[in-house]
N, C-alpha and C positions, 0 to 999 in steps of 0.2 A: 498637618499644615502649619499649626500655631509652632512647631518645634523649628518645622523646616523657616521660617519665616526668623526665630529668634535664630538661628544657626549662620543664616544669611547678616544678619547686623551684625553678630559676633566676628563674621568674616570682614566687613567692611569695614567694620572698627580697628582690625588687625592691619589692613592695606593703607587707611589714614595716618596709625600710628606709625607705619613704616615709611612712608613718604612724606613723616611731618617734620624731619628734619632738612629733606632734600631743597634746598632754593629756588626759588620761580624761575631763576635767571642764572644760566651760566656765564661766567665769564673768562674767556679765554686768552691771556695777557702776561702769562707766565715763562713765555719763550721769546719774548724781545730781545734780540741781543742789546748789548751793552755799547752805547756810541754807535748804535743805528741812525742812519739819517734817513731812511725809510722803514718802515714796517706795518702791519696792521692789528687789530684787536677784534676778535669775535662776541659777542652778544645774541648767546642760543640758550631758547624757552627749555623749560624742563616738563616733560608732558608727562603728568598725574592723573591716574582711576578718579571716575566720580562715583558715586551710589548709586546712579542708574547702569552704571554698568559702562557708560564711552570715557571717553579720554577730554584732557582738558590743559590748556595752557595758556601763558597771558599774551594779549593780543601784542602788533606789532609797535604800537604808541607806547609800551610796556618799555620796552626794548632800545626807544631810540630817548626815554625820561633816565633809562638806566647808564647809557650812554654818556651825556649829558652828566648825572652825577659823578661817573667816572672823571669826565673829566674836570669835573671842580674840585674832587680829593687831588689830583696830580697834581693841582697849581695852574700854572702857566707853563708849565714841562712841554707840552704837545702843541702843534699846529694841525687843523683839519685839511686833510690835501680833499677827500672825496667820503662819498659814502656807498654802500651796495647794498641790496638785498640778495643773498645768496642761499642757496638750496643746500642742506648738507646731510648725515648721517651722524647723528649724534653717539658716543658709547658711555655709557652710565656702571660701572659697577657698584653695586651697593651692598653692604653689612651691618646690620642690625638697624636699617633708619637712615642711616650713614653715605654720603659717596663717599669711596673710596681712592676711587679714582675717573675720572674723565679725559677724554679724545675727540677729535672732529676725525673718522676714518677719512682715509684718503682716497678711495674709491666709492663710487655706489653701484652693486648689485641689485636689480631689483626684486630678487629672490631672497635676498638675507637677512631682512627683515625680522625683528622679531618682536612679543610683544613686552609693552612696559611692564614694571612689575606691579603683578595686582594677586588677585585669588588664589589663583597656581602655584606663585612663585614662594619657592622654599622658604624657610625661616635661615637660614644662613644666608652666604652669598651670593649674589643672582647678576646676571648680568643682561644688560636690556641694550639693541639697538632701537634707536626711530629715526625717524627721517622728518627735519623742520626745515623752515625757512628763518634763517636769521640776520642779523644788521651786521655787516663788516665795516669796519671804521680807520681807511689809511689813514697814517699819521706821519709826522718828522715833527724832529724839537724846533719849539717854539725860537725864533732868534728876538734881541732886541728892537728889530727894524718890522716889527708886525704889522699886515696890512689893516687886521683888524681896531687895532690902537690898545687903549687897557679896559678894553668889556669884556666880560668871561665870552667866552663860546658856549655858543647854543643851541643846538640841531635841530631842526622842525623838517618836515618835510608834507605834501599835498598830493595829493595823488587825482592823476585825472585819466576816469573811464571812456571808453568809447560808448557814445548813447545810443540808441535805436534811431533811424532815422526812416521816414515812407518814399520810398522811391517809384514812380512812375514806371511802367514797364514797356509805353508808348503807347498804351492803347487807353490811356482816360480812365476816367472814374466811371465811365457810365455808361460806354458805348459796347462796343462788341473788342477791346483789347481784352480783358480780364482782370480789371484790378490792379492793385499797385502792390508792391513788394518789400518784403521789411529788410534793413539792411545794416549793420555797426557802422557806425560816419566810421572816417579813413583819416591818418593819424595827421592830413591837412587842417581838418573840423578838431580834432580834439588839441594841436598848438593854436588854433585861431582860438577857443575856449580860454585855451592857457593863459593867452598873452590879454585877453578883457576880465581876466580874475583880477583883482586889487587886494585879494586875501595876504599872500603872497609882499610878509613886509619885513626882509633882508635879501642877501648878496648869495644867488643860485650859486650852491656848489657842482651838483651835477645834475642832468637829467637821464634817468634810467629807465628803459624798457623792460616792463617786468612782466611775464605771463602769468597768468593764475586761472586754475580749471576752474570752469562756468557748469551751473546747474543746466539740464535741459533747456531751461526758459531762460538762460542767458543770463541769472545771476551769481554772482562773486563778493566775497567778502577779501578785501584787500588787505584788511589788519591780520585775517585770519594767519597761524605760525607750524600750525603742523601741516609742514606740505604735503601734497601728496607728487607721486612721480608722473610723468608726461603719460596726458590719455584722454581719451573722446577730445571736449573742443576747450581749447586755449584761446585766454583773450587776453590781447596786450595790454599793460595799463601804462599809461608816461607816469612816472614817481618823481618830483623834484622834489632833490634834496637843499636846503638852505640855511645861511647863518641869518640868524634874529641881526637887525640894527642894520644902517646902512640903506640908502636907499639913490637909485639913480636911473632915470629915463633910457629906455631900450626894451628889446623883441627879442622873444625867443624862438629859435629858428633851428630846423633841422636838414643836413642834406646828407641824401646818401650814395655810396660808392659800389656798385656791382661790379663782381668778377663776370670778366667775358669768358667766352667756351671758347677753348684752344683745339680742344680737338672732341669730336661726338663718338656716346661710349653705345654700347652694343648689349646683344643679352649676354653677352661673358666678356664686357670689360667696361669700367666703371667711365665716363664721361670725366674730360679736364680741363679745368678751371682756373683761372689766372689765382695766384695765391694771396692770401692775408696779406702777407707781406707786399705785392703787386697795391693791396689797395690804400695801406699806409702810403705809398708813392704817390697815389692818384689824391691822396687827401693832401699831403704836403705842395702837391703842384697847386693846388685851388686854396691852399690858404696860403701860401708865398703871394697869389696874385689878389687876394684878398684879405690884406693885411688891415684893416678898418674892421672888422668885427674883432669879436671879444671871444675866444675859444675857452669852453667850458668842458668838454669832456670827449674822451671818443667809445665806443662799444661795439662789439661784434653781437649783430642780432641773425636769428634765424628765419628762414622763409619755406614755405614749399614750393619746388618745383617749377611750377607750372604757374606759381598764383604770383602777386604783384605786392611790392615791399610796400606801399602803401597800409595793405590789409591791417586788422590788427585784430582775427580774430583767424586761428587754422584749426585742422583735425589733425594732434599730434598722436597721433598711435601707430600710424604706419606710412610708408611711402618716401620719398627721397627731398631731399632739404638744400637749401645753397646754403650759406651764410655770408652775410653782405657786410660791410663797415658804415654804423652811422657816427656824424658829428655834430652836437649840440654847441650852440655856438647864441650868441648876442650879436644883433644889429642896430644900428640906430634908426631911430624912424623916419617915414620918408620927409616930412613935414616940420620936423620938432615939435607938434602938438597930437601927434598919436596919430599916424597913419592907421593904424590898426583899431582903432574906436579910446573911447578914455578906456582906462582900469589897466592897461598892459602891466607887463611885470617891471617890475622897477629891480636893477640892479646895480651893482658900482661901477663905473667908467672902467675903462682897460686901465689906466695909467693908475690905476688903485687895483689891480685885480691880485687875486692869489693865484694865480693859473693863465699869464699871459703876460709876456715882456710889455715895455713899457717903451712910450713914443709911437706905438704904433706900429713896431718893426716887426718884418717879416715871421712868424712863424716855422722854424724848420724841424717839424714832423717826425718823429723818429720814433721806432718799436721795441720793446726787446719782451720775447717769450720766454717764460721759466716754467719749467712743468713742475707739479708735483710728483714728487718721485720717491720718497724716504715716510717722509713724516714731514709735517707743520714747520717742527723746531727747524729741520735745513733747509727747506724753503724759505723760511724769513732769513735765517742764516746766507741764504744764496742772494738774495735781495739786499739785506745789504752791506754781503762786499762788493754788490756791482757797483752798487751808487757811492761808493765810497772815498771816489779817484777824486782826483785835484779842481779836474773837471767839471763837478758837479757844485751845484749852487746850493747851499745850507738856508740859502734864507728862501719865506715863502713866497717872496714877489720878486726874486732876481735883484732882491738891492745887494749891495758890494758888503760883504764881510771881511771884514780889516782892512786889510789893504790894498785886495785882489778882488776883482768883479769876474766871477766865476762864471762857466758860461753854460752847463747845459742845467737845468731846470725839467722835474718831474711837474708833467701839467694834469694825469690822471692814470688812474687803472683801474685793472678791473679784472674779474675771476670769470674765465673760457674754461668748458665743457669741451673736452677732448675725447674721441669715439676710436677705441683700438682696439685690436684686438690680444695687444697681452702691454706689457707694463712697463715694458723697457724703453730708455731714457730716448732711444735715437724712434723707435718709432710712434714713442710719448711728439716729440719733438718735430718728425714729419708731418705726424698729423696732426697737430696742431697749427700747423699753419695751411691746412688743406681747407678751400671754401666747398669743395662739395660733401656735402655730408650724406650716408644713408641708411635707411633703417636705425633711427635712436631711437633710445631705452624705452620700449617699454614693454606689456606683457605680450603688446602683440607681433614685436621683433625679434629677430634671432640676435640681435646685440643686448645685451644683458648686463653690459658695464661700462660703466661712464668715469673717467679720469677729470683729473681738473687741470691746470696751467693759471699761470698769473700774466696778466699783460703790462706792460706798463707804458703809458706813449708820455716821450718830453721832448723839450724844444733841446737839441741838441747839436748844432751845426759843426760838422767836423773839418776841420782844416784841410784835413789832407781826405777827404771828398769830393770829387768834382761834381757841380749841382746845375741842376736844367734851367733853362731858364725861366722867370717867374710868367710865362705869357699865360698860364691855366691849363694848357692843354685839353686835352678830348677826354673830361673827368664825367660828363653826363651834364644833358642841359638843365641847369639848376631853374626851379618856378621862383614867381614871387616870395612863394611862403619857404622857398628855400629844400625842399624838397624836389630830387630827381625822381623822374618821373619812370614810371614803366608800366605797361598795360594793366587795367587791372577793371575786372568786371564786379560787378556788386551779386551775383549768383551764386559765388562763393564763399563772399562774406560769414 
């Protein structure tokens, strides 16, 4: 026992010394082209053996300090258009200690998995997939005319859960109903929370819906970086991302756009659903007629079926999905003394934002999808010769560079989950812009690979476009809190 015990340190000694070169943090920044006026930057964990035998990597506040340093070595080189938390498959090759070489694959299998290198792996070269969660960080060069003025940048971001709430089930606490029922408040309770935090002391860059699997008992660790793949029950958490400094009276406000059913599907034919693109229209009709808030970001989220976009807690293992468009936006309060209670979030007026023309003017709404399809490097490569044309505004708040005031402006994006069935560009491309989704990844579906796509929504008004008129149209009856409503029972939760 005394041998096998010394044999065991002697092994773990070898697996430290071999991962004692590796970096906590990778960084991914190596394929920007040259005179990009868009692109992004990865910041993904490096997951290392412990002595007990599990795996281990540094948390997500890890990731967004590392961030942050980056961009105080760059200078003033960069402006922050947005942030993400995105799920990926890391590849690691290692020799002797050593990476050798590093990748974000461009797929995830969720069979292809393999383990870090630990006890097993050879003494020469070993090659390790895993699957984390890490920080993506859109970027374009910094212009003289910054919204921010001359403070470094600074990325913080807060994270807010859905809490347990006792809901009644109509029959009382005492008589002959049965008690009352435990239930996640609905993401109305979790912006009403948002906007009475006063933690929250800079200029919201975006707010992102991020799921992360819960324990039985319903807890999650949100810093946590080794993700794991979609299974049992998912809870949404709202993530606001924000710059330090800056501070200015307004509400954080969310509403969202459902695809209608075009035509109903069968046991041998899938159900049809107005498209992505259909709800980029419905969100530019409602912010054309509501040109008084301050738009901060847009996102394609996921739902099931049956349940109500409200919810913010499903069972993703199996069964069929819509995906809706939401839009995080700023409004002003009703009162100018906080409609909403004191402590709301404080952010910069529109007429200083980095992500919203100025005076007030209209918003014109605009998509464009890029699938992943090559590798990383063409991707960004593709992104940006789009943004590249004359057209396009270099500064970050649409002020006039030299002599021309440029007119379409990147106001967000964001990395879509595309569900195919093989890898080619045209049916990368269909469906990713399909809102019904079914059977995603996981052990318990026969879809076993997940694609990605990049979105990118800007205010982009085209001349030769003819455009509706701004009355709003029939986008869904938006509530107070600025969320559209749709059925939703708390049994599901």
């Amino acid at each position: 026992m005394a041998g096998m015990s010394v044999c065991k340190e002697r092994m773990q000694k070898r697996i430290e010394k071999r991962q004692g070169n590796l970096d906590d943090i990778l960084v991914f920044d190596e394929d920007i082209p040259r005179e990009a006026r868009l692109s992004f930057v990865d910041f993904a964990p490096t997951v290392k053996h412990t002595r007990d035998g599990n795996n281990k990597s540094v948390d997500y506040y890890a990731l967004v300090d590392y961030a942050n340093k980056w961009l105080e070595r760059t200078g003033s080189r960069w402006d922050v258009v947005n942030c993400e938390t995105v799920s990926a498959i890391i590849q690691l090759v290692i020799e002797r200690g050593e990476a050798i070489s590093k990748q974000i694959l461009i797929v995830y299998r969720s069979n292809e998995l393999t383990d870090v290198p630990g006890g097993a792996a050879p003494p020469g070269r070993v090659t390790a997939n895993y699957r984390v969660t890490m920080l993506r960080l859109w970027i374009r060069p910094a212009v003289q005319q910054q919204p921010y003025g001359n403070q470094p940048i600074i990325i913080q971001f807060s994270d807010y859960k859905p809490e347990q709430q006792v809901v009644g089930n109509g029959g009382g606490g005492g008589g002959g109903g049965g008690g009352d029922d435990k239930c996640l408040e609905t993401i109305d309770d979790v912006v009403r929370r948002l906007n009475d935090d006063d933690t929250i002391n800079g200029r919201i860059l975006n707010v992102q819906t991020v799921g992360f699997t819960a324990t039985s008992d319903g807890q999650l660790d949100t810093g946590y970086t080794q993700s794991t793949q979609w299974s049992a029950r998912t809870v949404y958490v709202l993530r606001v991302f924000y710059l330090l400094g800056g501070r200015q009276d307004g509400l954080v406000s969310v509403i969202d756009f459902m695809p209608d059913l075009i035509e109903k599907g069968s046991m041998f034919r899938r159900p049809k659903y107005e498209s992505q693109s259909a709800l980029v229209g419905k969100a530019y009709k409602w912010l054309t007629a509501n040109s008084g808030v301050q738009f901060l970001n847009a996102e394609s989220v996921d739902m099931k079926l049956k349940s109500s976009n409200k919810q913010m807690s499903i069972a993703r293992d199996t069964g069929d999905y819509i995906r809706f468009l939401r839009i995080a936006y700023i409004k002003g309060r009703a009162n100018g003394t906080g409609a909403a209670g004191a402590g709301a979030v404080d952010v910069q007026p529109p007429s200083e934002s980095h992500n919203n023309n100025n005076n007030k003017q209209p918003l014109y709404l605009e998509s464009r999808t890029i699938v992943l399809h090559k590798n990383y490097a063409e991707l960004k490569r593709t992104i940006a010769d789009y943004v590249s044309g004359d057209q396009w505004s270099a500064a970050a708040n649409g002020a006039v560079v030299g002599n021309q005031q440029q007119q379409w402006l990147i106001n967000s994006c964001e990395t879509v989950t595309v569900f195919s069935s093989n890898g080619n560009r045209p049916a990368l491309e269909a469906n990713g812009d399909q809102s019904f989704q079914t059977l995603m990844v996981s052990n318990m579906s026969v879809n076993k690979t997940e694609y990605y796509a990049i979105r990118l929504y800007f205010d982009g008004k085209d001349p030769n476009k003819e455009y509706p008129t701004t009355s709003g149209g029939d986008t869904g009856a938006a509530n107070t809190d600025g969320t559209v409503s749709r059925k939703s029972t708390c049994k599901v939760c």
